[in-house]
Z-matrix of the N, CA and C atoms (Angstrom, degrees):
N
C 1 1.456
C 2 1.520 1 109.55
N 3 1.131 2 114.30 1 153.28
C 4 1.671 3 114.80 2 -178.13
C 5 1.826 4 77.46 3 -160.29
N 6 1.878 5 87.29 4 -176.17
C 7 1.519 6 97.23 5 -154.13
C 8 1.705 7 83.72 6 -85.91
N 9 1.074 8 124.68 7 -40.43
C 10 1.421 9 113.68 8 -179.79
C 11 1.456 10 137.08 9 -69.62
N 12 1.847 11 99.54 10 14.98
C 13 1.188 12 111.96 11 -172.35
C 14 1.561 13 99.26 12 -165.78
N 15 1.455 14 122.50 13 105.18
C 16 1.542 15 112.33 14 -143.04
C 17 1.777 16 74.29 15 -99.20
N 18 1.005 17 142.07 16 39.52
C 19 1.578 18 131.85 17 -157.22
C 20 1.793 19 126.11 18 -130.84
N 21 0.842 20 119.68 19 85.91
C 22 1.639 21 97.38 20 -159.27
C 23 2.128 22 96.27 21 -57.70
N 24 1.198 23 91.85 22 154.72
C 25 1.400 24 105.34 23 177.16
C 26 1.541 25 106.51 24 -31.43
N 27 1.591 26 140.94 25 -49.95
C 28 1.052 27 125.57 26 -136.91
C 29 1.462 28 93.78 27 -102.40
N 30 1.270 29 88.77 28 -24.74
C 31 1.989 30 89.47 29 169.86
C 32 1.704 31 119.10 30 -73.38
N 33 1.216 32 108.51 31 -12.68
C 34 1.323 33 107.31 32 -171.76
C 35 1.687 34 104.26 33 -113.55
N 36 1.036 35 133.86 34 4.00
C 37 1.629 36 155.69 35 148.47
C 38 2.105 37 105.80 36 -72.78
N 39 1.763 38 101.17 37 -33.72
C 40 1.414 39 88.73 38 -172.19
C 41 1.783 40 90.23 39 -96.78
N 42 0.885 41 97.21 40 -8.82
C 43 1.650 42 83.30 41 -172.38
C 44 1.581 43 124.39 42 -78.45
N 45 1.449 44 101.37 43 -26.97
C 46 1.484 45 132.48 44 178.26
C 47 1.359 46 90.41 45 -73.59
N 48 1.526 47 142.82 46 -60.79
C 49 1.184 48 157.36 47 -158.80
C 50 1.814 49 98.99 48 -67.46
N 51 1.385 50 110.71 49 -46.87
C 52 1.917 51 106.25 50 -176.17
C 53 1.815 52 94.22 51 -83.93
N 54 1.068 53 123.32 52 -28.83
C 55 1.284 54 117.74 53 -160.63
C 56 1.667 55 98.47 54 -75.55
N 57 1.241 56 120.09 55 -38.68
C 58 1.516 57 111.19 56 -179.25
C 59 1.414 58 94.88 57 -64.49
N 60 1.525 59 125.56 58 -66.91
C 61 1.541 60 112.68 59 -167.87
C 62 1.835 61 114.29 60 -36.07
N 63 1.243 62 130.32 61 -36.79
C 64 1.405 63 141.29 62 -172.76
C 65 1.163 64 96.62 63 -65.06
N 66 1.070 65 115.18 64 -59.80
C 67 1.560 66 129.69 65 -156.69
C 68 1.413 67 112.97 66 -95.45
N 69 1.517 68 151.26 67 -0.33
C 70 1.475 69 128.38 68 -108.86
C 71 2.127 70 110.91 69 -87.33
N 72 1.001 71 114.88 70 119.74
C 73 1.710 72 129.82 71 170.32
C 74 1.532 73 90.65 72 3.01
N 75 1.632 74 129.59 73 116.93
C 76 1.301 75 128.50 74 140.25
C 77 1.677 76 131.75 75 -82.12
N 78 1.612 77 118.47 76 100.32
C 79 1.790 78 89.78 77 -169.96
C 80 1.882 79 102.47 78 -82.75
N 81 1.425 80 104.37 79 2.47
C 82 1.848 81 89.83 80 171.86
C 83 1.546 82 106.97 81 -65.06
N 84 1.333 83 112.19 82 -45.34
C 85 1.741 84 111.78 83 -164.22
C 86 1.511 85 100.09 84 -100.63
N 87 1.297 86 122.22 85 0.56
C 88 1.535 87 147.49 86 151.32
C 89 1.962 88 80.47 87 61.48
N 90 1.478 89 119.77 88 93.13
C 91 0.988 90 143.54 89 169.17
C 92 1.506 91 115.53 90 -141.00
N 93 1.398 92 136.76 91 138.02
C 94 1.429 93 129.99 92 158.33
C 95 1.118 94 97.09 93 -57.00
N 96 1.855 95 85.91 94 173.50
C 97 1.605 96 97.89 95 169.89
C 98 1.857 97 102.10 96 -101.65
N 99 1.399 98 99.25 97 -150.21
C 100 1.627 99 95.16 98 -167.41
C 101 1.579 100 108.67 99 -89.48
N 102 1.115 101 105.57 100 -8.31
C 103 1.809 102 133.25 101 176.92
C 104 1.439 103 88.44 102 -78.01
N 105 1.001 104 130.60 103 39.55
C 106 2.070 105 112.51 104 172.05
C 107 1.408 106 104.52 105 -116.18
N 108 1.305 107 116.64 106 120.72
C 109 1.327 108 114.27 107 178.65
C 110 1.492 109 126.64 108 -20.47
N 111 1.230 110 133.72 109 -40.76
C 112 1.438 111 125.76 110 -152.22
C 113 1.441 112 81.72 111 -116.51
N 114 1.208 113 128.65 112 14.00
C 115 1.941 114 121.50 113 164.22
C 116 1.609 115 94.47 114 -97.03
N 117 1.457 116 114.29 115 -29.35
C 118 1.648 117 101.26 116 -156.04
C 119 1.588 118 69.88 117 -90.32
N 120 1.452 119 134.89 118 -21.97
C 121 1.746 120 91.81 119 -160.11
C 122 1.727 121 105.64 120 -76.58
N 123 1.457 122 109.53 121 -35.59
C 124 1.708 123 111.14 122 166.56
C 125 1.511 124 119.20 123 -39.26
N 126 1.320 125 93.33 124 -50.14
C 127 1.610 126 101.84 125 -174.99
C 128 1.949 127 94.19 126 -42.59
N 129 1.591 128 110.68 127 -78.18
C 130 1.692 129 120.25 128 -171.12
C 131 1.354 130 94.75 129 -30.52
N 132 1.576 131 115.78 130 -81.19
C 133 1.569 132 114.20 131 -166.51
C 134 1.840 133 116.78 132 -46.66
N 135 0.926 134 110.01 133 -33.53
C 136 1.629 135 86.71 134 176.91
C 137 1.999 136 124.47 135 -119.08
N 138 1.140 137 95.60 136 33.06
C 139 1.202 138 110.23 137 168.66
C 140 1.380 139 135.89 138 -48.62
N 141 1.926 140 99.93 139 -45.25
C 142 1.345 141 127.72 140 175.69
C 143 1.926 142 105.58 141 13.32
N 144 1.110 143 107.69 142 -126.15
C 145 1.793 144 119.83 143 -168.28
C 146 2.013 145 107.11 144 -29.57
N 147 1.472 146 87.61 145 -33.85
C 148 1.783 147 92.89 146 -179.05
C 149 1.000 148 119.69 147 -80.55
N 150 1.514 149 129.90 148 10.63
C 151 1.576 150 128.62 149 -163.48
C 152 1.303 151 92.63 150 -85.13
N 153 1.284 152 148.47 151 -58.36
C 154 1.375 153 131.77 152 -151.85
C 155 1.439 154 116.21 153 -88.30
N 156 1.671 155 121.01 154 -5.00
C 157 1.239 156 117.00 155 144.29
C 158 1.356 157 136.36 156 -72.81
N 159 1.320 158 106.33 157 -43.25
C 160 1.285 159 127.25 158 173.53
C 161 1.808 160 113.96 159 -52.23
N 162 1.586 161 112.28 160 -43.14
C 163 1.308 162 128.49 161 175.86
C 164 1.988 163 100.53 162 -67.03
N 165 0.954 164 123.05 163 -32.02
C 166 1.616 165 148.88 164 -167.55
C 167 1.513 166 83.51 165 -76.81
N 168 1.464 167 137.31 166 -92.31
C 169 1.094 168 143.55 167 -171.06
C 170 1.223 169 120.75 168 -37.41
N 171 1.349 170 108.82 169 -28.01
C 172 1.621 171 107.20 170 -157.05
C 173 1.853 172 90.67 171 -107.59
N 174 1.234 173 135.49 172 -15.98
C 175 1.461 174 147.68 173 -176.35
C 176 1.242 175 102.06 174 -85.04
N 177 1.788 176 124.32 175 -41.74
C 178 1.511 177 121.02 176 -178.89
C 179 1.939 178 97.31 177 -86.01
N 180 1.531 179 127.39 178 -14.39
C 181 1.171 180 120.66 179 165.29
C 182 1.020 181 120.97 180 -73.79
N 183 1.860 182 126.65 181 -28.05
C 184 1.614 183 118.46 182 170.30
C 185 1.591 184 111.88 183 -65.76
N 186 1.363 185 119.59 184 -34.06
C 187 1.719 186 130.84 185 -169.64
C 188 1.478 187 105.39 186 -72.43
N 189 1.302 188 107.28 187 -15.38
C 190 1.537 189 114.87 188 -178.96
C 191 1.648 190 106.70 189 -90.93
N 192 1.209 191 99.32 190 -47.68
C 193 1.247 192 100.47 191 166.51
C 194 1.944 193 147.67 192 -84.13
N 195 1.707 194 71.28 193 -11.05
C 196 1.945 195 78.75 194 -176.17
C 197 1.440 196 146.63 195 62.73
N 198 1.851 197 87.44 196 9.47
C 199 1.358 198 105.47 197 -167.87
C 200 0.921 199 121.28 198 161.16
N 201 1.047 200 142.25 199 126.97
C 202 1.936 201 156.22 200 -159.73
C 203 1.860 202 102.13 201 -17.46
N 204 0.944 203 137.21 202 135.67
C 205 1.215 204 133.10 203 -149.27
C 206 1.500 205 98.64 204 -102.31
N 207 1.311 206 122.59 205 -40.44
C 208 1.455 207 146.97 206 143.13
C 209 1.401 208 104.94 207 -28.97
N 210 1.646 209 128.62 208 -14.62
C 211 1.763 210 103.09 209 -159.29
C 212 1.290 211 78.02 210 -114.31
N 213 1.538 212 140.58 211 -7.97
C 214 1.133 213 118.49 212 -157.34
C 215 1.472 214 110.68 213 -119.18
N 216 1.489 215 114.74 214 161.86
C 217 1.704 216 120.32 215 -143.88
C 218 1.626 217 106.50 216 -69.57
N 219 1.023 218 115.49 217 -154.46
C 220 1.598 219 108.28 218 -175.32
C 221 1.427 220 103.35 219 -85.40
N 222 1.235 221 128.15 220 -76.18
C 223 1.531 222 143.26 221 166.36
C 224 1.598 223 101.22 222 -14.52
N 225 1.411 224 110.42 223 -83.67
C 226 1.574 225 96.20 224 -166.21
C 227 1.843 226 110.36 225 -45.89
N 228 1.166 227 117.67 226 -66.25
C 229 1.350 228 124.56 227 174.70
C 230 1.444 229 120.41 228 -11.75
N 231 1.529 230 98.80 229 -66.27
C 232 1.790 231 103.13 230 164.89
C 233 1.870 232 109.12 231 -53.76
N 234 1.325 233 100.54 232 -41.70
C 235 2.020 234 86.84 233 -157.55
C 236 2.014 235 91.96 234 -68.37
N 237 1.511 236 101.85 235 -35.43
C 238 1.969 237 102.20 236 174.98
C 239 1.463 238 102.61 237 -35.44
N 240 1.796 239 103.34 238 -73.12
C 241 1.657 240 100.53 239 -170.86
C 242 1.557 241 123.85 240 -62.65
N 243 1.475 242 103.48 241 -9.28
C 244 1.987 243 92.89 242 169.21
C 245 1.595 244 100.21 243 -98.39
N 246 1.095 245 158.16 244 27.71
C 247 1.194 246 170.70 245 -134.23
C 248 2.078 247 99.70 246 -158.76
N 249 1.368 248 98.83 247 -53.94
C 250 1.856 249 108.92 248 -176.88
C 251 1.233 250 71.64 249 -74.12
N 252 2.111 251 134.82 250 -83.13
C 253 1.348 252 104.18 251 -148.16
C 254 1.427 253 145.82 252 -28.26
N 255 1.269 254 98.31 253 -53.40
C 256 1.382 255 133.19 254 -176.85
C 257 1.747 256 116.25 255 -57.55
N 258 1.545 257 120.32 256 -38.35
C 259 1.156 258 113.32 257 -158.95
C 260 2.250 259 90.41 258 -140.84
N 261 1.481 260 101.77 259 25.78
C 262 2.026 261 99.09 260 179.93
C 263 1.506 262 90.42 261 -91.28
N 264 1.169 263 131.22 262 -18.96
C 265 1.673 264 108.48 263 -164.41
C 266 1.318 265 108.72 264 54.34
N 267 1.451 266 105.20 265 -159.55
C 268 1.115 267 140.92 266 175.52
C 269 1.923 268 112.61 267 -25.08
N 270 0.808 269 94.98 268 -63.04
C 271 1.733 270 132.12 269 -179.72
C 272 1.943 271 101.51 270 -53.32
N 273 1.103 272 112.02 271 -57.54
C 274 1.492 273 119.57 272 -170.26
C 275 1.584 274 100.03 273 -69.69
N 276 1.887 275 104.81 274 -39.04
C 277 1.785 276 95.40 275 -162.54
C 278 1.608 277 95.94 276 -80.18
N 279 1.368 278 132.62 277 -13.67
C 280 1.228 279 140.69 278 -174.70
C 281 1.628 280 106.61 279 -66.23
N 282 1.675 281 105.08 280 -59.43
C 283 1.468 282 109.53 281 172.94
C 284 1.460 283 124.66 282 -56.26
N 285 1.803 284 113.37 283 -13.06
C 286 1.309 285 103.88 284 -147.88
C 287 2.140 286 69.91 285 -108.36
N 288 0.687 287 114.97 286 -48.62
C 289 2.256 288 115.88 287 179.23
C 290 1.504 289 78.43 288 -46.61
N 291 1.235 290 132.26 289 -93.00
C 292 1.743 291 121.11 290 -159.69
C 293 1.322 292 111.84 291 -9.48
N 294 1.808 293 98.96 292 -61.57
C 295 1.763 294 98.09 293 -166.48
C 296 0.852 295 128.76 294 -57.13
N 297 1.608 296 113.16 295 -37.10
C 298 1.757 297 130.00 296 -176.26
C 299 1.470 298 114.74 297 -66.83
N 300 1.726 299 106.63 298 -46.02
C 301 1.456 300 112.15 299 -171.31
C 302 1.695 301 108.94 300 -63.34
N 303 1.483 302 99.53 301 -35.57
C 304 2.007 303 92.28 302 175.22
C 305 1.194 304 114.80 303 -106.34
N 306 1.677 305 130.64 304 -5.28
C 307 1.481 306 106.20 305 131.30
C 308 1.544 307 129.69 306 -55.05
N 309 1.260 308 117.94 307 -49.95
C 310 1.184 309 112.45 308 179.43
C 311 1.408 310 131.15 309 -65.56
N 312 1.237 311 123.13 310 -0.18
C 313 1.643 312 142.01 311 164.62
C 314 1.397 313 113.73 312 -81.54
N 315 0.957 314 122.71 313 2.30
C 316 1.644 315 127.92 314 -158.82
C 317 1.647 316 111.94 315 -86.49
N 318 1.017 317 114.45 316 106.32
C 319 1.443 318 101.99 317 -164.55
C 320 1.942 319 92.35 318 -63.71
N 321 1.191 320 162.31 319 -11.40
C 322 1.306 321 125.75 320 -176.78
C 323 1.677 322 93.29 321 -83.12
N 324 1.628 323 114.92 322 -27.35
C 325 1.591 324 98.04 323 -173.56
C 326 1.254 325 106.61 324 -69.78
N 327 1.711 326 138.57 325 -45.79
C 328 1.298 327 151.08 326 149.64
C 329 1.744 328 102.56 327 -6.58
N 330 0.906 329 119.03 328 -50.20
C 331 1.958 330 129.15 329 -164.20
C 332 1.301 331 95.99 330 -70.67
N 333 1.294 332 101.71 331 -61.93
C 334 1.513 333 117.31 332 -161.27
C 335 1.772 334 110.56 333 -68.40
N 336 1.177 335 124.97 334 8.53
C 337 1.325 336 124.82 335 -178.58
C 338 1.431 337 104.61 336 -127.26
N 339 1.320 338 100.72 337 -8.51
C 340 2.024 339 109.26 338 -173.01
C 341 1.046 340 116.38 339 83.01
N 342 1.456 341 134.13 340 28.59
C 343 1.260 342 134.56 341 175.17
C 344 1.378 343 95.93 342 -100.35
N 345 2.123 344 97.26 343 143.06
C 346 1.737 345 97.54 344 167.30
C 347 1.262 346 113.70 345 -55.32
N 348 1.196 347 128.55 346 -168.08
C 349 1.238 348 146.20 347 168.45
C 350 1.266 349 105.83 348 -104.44
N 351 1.129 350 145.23 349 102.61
C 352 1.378 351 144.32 350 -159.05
C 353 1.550 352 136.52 351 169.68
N 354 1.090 353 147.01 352 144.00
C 355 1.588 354 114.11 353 -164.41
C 356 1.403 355 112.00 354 -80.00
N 357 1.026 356 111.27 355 -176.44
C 358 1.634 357 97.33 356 -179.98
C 359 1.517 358 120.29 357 -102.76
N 360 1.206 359 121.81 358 10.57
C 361 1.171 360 133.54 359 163.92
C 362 2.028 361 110.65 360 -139.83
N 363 1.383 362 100.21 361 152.35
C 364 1.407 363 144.58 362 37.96
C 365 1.589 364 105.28 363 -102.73
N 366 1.600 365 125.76 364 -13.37
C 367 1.304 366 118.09 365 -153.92
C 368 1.904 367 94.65 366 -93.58
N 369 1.370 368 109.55 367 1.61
C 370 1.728 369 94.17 368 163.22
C 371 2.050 370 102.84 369 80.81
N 372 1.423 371 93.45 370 161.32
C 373 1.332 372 114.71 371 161.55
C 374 1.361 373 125.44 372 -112.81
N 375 1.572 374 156.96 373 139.24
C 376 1.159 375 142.26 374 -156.47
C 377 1.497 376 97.26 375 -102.49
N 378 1.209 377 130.41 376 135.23
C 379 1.580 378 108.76 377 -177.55
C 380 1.964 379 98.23 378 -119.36
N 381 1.067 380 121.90 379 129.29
C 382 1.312 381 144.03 380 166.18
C 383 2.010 382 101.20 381 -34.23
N 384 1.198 383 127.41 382 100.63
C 385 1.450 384 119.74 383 159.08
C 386 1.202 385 108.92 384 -35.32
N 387 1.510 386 101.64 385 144.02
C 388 1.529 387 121.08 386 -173.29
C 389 1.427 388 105.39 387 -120.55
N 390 1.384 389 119.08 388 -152.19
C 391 1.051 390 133.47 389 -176.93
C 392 1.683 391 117.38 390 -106.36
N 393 1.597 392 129.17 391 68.81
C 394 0.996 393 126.95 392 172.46
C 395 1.447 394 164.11 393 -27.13
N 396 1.671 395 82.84 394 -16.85
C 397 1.460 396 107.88 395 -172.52
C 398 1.827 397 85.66 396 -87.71
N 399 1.364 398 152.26 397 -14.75
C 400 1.213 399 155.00 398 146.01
C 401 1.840 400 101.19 399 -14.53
N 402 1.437 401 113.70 400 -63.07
C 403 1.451 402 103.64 401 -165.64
C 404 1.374 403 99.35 402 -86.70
N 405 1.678 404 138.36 403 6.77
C 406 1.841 405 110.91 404 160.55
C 407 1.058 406 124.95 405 -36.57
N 408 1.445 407 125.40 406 -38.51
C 409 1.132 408 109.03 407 -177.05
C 410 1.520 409 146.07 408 -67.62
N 411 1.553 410 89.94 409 -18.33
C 412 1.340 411 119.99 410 171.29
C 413 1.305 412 131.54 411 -63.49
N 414 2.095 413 95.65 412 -45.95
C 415 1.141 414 108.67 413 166.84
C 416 1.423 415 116.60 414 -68.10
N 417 1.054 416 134.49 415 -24.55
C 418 1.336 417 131.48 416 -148.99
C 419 1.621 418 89.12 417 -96.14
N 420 1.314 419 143.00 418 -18.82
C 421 1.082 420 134.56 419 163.73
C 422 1.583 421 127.09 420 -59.00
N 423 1.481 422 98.74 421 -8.50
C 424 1.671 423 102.37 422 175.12
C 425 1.935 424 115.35 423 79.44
N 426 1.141 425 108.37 424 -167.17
C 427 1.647 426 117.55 425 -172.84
C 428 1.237 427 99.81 426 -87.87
N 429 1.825 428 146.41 427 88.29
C 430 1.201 429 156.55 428 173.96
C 431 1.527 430 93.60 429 -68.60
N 432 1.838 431 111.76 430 -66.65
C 433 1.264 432 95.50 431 -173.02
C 434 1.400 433 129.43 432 -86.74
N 435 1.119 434 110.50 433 -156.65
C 436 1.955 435 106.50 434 -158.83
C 437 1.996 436 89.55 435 -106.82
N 438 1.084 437 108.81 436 131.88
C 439 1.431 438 136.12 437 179.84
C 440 2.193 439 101.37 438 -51.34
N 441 1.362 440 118.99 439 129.43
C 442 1.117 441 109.79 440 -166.02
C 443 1.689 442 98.08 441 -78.30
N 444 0.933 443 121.19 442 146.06
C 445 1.537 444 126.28 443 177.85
C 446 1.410 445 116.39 444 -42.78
């Protein structure tokens, strides 16, 4: 581990290894998967606050697995990751937001969905009206929180 790589090697071999399963390379919509070099290098660089879950997730994913997650056949691999689903907590849903949030930043995945390339603010996203009657329930719970001064 070093600061530019909060990962010891075997964690960062399994992470590349769960992140393709999450993610895996489409060549119909011709996208990597989350295993693509310049996703895992985003992934390292902005990890910051998530490193010691993420390090957590991926330590209860070697114990699950018993062994490089990468060495093992297709079948077991899947029953490992419904085994992590089922019993990562906190730690697993942490590793699994990492993957999505810097796959999903990726300008070729960005292209490939028709989004500019661009941040999403100050100029905003337009969002399509939905179906409102969705938050009654919310409303109907009344003022839970405390009114801002």
């Amino acid at each position: 581990m070093s600061a530019d790589n909060p990962l010891t090697p075997r964690q960062h071999d399994d992470l590349r290894t769960i992140a393709a399963m999450i993610v895996p390379a489409s060549d119909e919509h011709k996208v990597p998967g989350a295993d693509d070099p310049a996703i895992q290098t985003d992934m390292l660089v902005t990890l910051g606050r998530d490193s010691v879950l993420v390090r957590q997730a991926l330590d209860h994913l070697a114990r699950l697995a018993g062994q490089p997650l990468a060495e093992l056949d297709a079948a077991r691999r899947d029953a490992v990751a419904q085994a992590f689903r089922s019993s990562g907590g906190a730690a697993a849903a942490t590793l699994v937001r990492v993957v999505l949030q810097c796959y999903y930043r990726d300008d070729r995945v960005l292209r490939s969905l028709g989004l500019e390339l661009r941040a999403p603010f100050p100029k905003g996203y337009v969002l399509e009206d939905g179906d409102w009657s969705l938050l009654d329930p919310v409303k109907a719970r009344g003022g839970t929180l405390r009114r801002a001064p």
